[in-house]
C-alpha positions in Angstrom: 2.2 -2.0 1.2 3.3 -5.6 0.2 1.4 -6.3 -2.8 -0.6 -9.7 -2.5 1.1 -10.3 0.9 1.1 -14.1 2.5 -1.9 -14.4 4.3 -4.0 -16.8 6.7 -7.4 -18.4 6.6 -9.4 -17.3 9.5 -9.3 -21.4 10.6 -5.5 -21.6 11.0 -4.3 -21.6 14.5 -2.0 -19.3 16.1 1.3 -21.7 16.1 0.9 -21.7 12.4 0.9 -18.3 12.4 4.1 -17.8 14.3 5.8 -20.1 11.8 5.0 -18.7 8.9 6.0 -15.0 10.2 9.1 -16.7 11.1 10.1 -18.4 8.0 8.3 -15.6 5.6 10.5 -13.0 7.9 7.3 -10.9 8.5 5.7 -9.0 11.6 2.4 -9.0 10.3 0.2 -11.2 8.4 -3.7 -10.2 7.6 -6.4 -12.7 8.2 -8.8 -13.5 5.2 -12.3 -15.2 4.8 -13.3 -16.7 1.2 -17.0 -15.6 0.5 -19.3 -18.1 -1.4 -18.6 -15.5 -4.8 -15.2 -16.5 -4.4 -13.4 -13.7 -2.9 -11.5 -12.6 -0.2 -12.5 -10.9 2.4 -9.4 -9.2 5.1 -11.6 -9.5 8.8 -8.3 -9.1 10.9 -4.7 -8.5 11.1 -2.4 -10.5 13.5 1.1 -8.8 14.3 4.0 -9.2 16.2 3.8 -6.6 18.5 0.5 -7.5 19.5 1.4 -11.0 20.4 4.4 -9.3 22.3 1.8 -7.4 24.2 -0.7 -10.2 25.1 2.8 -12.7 26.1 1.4 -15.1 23.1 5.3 -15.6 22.1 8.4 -16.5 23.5 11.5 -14.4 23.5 12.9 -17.1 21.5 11.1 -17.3 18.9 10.7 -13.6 18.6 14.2 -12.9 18.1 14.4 -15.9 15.2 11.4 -13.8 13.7 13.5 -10.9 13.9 16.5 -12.5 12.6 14.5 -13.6 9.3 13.4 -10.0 8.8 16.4 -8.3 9.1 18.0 -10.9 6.4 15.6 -10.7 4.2 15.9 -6.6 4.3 19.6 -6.7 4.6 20.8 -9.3 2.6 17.8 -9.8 -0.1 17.2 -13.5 1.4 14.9 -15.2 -1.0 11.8 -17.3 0.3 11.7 -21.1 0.5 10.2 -22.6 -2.4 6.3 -22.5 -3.2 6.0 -26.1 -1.7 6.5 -23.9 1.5 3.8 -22.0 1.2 0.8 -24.3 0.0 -0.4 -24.8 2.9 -1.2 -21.1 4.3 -3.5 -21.0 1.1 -7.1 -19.9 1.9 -9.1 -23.2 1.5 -11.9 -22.8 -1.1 -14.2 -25.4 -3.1 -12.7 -24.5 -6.4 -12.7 -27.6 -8.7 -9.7 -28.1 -10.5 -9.6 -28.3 -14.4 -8.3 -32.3 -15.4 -5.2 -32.3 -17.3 -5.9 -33.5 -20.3 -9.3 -31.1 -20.5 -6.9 -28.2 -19.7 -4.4 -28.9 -22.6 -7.3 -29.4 -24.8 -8.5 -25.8 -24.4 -4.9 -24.7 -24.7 -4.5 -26.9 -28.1 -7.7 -25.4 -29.7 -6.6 -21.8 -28.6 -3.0 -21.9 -30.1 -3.1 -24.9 -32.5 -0.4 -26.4 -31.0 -0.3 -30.0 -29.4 1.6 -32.9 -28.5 4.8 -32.8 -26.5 5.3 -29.3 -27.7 2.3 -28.0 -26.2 2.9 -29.7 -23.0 6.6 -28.2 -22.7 5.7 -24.9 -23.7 3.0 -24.5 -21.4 5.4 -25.6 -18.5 7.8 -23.2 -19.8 5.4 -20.3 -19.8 3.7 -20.9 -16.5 6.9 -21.4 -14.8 8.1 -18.0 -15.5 4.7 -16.8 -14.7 5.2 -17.9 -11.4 8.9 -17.2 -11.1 7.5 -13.6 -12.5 4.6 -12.8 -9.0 5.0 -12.8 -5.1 4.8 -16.0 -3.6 1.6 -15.9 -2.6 0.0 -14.8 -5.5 1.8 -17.7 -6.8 0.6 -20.2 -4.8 -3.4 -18.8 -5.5 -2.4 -19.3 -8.8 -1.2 -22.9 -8.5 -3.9 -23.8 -6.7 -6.2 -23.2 -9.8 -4.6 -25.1 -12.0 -4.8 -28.9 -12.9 -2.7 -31.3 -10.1 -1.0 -32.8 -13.1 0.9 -29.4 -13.0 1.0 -28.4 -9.4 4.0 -30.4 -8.3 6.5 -29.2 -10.6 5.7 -25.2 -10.4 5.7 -25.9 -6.4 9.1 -26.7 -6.5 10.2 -23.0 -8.1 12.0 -21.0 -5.7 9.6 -18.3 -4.5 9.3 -14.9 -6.5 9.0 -12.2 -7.5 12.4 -12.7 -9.4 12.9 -9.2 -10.9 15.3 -10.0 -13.4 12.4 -12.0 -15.2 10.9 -10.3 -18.3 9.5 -10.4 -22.0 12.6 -10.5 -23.0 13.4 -14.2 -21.0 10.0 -15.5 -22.1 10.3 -14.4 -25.6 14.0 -16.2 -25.8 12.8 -19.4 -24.4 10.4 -19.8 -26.4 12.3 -19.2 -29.7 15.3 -21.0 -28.8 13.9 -23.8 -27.1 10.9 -24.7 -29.7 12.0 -22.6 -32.8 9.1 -20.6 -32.9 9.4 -17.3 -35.2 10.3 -14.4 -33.1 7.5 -12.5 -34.3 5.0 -14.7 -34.0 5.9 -14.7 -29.9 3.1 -11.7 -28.9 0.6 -13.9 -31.1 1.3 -16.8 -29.3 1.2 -15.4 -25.8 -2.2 -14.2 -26.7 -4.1 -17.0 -27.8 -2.0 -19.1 -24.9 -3.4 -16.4 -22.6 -7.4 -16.8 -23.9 -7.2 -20.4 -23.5 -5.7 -19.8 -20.0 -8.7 -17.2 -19.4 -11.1 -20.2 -20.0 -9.8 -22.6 -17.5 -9.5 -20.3 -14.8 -11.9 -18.0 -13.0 -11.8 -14.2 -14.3 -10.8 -12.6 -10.9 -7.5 -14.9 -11.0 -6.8 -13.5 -14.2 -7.4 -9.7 -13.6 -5.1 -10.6 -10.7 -2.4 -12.1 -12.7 -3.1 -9.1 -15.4 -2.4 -6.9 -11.7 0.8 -8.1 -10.7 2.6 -9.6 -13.4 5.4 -7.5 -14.8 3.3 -4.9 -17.5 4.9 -6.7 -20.6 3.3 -9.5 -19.4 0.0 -8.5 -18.2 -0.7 -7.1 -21.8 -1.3 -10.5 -23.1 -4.1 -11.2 -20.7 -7.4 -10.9 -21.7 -9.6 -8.7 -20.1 -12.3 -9.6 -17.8 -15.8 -8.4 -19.7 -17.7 -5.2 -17.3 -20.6 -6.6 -15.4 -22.6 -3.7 -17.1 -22.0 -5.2 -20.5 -23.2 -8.8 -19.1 -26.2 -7.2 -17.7 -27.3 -5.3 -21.1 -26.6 -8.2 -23.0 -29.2 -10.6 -20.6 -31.6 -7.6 -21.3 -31.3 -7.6 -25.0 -32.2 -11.5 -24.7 
């Protein structure tokens, strides 16, 4: 199955839903609820076939549908860019991290600042987006500051598979001159600063679906057993 396939808020109406299976190239697109915990809940699926059945779609627009997948099998069509697909996100209350709050935590985790830290951060996130499905991508977008949004929007949509340590490693040594082996060490205190900002499901997701020799620099998320000992031994 599609790992972190695009998906649609149980509010979104049915000629959204045709659009998107027609410009994702897709015959089947679940429908998700966001609980008050924060998260997501699958309550339905909508398909092509069973819009065929109940004559909710034209011939038309089926065969454009069609079209779209077959390209995208055939000929390895990429997706629109992630601008595309903001607006099939789930809505949630989640409040944004301000900017300059954000690259505070991310100065006092890695020590760096100033317009470094600002372009290396750009540089990392975009090839963590370039690196996961779309719409993994966009969830992950959508929790970070505005400031950042619009720039990482405009990637074309992944995964790109030719991404990995390898093309994060050489940026970052050849762009800002850090020491090659100081790259893993980096990435890891980037990573816990990240882990701060965000909540701790979106990270264990990005830790799930990001390439392995990225998700090893993630931090993980601390077992609810531990939390409750620890309240116990207060």
């Amino acid at each position: 199955m599609t790992p972190r396939p695009l998906v649609v808020d149980q509010s979104q109406d049915l000629e959204n839903v045709i659009h998107f299976m027609k410009e994702a190239g897709v015959r089947r697109i679940p429908v998700v609820e966001r609980l008050p915990e924060g998260t997501i809940k699958c309550i339905g699926l909508i398909t092509l076939d069973d819009l065929i059945a109940s004559k909710l779609i034209d011939y038309d627009v089926l065969s454009q549908i069609v079209r779209s997948q077959i390209q995208r099998r055939n000929v390895g069509l990429p997706h629109p860019s992630l601008k595309h697909h903001l607006k099939a996100l789930v809505p949630h209350p989640y409040t944004h991290p301000s900017l300059n709050h954000f690259y505070r935590i991310i100065q006092d985790s890695t020590g760096i600042g100033g317009a470094v830290l600002m372009q290396m951060t750009d540089s990392i996130l975009g090839i963590l987006v370039r690196s996961l499905h779309y719409t993994g991508a966009t969830h992950f977008i959508n929790m970070l500051p505005e400031g950042l949004q619009t720039h990482l929007l405009e990637l074309p949509a992944g995964p790109d598979t030719t991404i990995t340590y390898s093309t994060l490693s050489s940026e970052l040594c050849s762009r800002y001159k850090f020491p090659e082996g100081s790259i893993d060490n980096l990435l890891k205190q980037f990573f816990a600063g990240l882990s701060k900002l965000v909540p701790s499901a979106e990270i264990d997701t990005l830790r799930s679906n990001l390439p392995k020799d990225f998700g090893r620099f993630l931090p993980m998320s601390e077992p609810p057993s531990t939390k409750k000992n620890q309240k116990l031994a207060a």
